[in-house]
N, C-alpha and C positions, 0 to 999 in steps of 0.2 A: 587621398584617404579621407571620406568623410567622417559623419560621428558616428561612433558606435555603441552608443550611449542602450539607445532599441536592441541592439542582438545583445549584448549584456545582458539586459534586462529580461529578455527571451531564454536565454540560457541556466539562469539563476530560480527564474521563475520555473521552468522544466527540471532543474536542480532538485526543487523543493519538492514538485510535485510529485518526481519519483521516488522520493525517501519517503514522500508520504504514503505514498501506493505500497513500497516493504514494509515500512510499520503496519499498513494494515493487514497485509496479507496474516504479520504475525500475531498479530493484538487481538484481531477478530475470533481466531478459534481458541487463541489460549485466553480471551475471555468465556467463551463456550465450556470449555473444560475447566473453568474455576468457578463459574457460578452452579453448573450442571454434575460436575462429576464423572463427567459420560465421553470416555476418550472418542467413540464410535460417531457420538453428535459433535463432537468435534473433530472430526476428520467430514465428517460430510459437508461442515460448515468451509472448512480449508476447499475440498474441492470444489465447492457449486461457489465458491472465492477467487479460486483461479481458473475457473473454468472458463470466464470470457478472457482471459489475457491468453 
């Protein structure tokens, strides 16, 4: 068993990334629909959001 100090560190770091990828899926249109008003621009914001995942 060597060190696996690296996949650790691989794992935590992909951890991070993906919580940060659902925050933003959610943050990004519901900061659209709180500055804007406009559930419509915020639903287009959501799809062309998730449209490359």
């Amino acid at each position: 068993m060597g060190n696996r100090t690296p996949l650790a560190a691989t794992l935590v770091a992909n951890s991070i990334s993906t919580a940060g990828t659902s925050l933003t899926l959610i943050g990004v249109p519901w900061f659209v629909l709180e500055t804007t008003g406009s559930a419509g621009r915020a639903g287009v914001v959501a799809f062309c959001a998730t449209l490359p995942s």
